[in-house]
C-alpha positions, 0 to 999 in steps of 0.5 A: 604332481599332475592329477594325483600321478606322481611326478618322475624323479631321481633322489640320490641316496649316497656315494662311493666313488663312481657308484651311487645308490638312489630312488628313481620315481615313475607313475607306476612306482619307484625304484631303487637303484642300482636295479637291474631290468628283466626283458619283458620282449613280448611283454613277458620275461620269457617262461616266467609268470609275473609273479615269479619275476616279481618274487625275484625282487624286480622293480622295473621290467622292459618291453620290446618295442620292435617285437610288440609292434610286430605282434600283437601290434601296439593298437591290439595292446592300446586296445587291451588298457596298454602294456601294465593292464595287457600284460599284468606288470604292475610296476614301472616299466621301459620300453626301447625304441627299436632301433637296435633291433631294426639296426641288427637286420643286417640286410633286411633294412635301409637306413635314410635320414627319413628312419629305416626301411626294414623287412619283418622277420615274421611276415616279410612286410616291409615297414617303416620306423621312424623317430616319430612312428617310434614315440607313438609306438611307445606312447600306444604301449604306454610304459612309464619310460620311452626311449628315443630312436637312435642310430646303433653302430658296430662295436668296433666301428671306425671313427667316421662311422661312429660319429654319423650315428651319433650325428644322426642320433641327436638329429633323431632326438629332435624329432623325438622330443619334438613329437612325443612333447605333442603326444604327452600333451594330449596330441593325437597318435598321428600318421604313423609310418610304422607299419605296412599294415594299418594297425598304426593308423589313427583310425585304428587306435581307441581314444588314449587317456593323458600319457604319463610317460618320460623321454630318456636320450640315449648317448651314442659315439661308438669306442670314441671318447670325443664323440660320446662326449659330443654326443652327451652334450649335444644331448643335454642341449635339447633337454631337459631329461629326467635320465639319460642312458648310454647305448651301443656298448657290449656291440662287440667292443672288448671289455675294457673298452667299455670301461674306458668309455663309462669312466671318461662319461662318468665327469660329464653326466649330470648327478642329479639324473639315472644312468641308464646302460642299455643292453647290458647284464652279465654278472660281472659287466653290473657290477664294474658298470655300478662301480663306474656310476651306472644305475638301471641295466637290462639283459637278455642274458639271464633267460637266453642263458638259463633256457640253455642251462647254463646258470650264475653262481657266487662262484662262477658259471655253472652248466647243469647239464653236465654228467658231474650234476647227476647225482648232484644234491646241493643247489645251484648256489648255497648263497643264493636265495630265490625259489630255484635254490630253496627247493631243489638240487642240482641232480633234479635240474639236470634230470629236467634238462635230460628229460626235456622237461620245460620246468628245467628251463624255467627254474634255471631262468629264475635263478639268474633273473634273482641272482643278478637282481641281487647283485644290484640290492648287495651293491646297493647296500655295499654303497651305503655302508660306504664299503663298496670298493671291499665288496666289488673287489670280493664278489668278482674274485669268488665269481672268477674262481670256480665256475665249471664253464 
């Protein structure tokens, strides 16, 4: 505890077998795991008001760091109080480094030991992000999380491949903890490479108080066991962290893969540390992540899939544009509990989506946003009453039964 913030730590609460239930405590406040992280990529889950997502149960959302260094710029949101004042999110909050989306503009960027030479998909402005161009970034948006820059590779990349985006990956984090350790410690923003623009200069940028933010690395080796493993303890080598996440998993590889990989990792985390699986948040890719030892995850998915209409249900997936909804008066899930379902049917969703109505979009997003959020709270529960693996076994059957997608 410095100056009455309080300090970032992870209290484990209970087990059954691989899965675990604990408390992860930030400056902005405390989670209870296993949670699930709405996408905030502009700093808001898209077509939601903060306080519908914080009506959904979130503890914790994730800004983009690639998109808000675009626009608005990081020194527009500094300038604002930072990324909680700015948007309004008044509990904790992650924000990614950019490498998986700088790494995903195929043929729009240059990888070197350097960083990468990208062109901006908004303005054709070349820029530059580096491992320390990324830490100021993140230490101008000010989230409770930061991530280190890695090097994301393909999900069925080769062996070769992997292991030099592993390499570089844990040489980046060297000089990622080497500059944010400056910039939590009062150093000032920098010379930042991150932009052709200016925004990112030092001049640029008002006064910042004290940073009250972590460092999480990120493990990286592709579908390659002996260099995740490599990878994890090269990692742990430059610690200490107050948690550690799995990144380059649902990139491609099929999904028993990335079970092989969270199950032969499991061993060789650190207990006492949250686990945080990056990039992943379909309803059933939480539940078998929380049954191998994974606590934090995020996703796009809940808001991309429910613009399109397409909404999760306790018993599969449902298209609410379907004509077979148009008379329809039960709501998306009898089970469910969020706002959506409590209010209206599924013939008025359909009309919505019919009508072009944004509503429609809306409320279809705010329902997978709360279903997935409770997943996590009945995995939660189902750990502490030791009957985890029952449950698990039970909500993935009725889910594979009879959605209509």
């Amino acid at each position: 505890m410095t100056g009455g913030i309080p300090s970032f730590g992870f209290q484990l609460h209970g087990s059954q077998g691989l899965a675990r239930a604990g408390t992860l405590t930030l400056p902005h406040g405390t989670v209870e795991t296993p949670a699930f992280m709405p996408v905030g990529t502009y700093g808001t889950v898209r077509g939601l008001h903060p306080e519908e997502v914080e009506g959904t149960g979130a503890q914790i959302i994730l800004g983009n760091t690639y998109h808000l260094h675009l626009r608005p710029g990081e020194a527009v949101v500094a300038a604002m109080g930072g990324l909680h004042r700015f948007s309004t999110w008044p509990k904790p909050m992650l924000t990614d480094s950019g490498g998986f989306q700088v790494f995903s503009l195929a043929g729009l960027r240059t990888i070197a030991e350097e960083g990468v030479e990208f062109t901006s998909h908004i303005d054709g402005s070349v820029r530059t992000l580096t491992p320390e161009s990324s830490m100021e970034i993140q230490a101008a948006l000010g989230a409770d999380v930061a991530m280190a820059f890695d090097h994301v590779v393909p999900g069925q990349a080769s062996w070769e491949l992997a292991e030099e985006g592993m390499e570089r990956t844990l040489r980046w984090l060297t000089r990622c903890k080497v500059r944010h350790d400056e910039l939590v410690d009062g150093g000032d923003s920098g010379d930042s490479e991150a932009g052709g623009n200016g925004q990112t200069s030092p001049s640029s940028r008002p006064p910042r108080p004290h940073l009250h933010q972590t460092l999480w690395p990120i493990i990286q080796g592709g579908s390659h066991d002996d260099l995740r493993l490599r990878s994890l303890e090269g990692t742990l080598s430059r610690g200490p962290w107050t948690g550690i996440a799995i990144g380059g998993l649902s990139v491609g590889e099929p999904k028993p893969v990335m079970h092989r990989v969270l199950e032969s990792l499991s061993a060789a985390l650190p207990p006492d540390r949250p686990r945080y699986l990056m990039g992943v948040g379909f309803p059933e890719d939480l539940v078998e992540g929380i049954a191998r030892g994974m606590d934090l995850f995020d996703c796009v998915a809940a808001t991309r899939n429910g613009r399109h209409g397409s909404a999760w249900t306790s018993r599969g997936r449902v298209n609410i544009r379907k004509a077979e909804h148009r008379t329809a008066e039960q709501p998306l899930d009898a089970h469910c509990d969020c706002a959506t379902c409590a209010r209206f049917s599924r013939g008025y969703l359909r009309h919505l989506f019919v009508a072009e109505e944004m509503l429609g979009l809306r409320l279809v997003s705010l329902h997978n946003v709360r279903f997935l959020i409770r997943i996590t709270q009945q995995a939660r529960a189902a750990i502490l009453a030791g009957e985890f693996d029952r449950w698990s076994r039970d909500w993935l059957r009725s889910y594979h039964g009879q959605g209509d997608e």
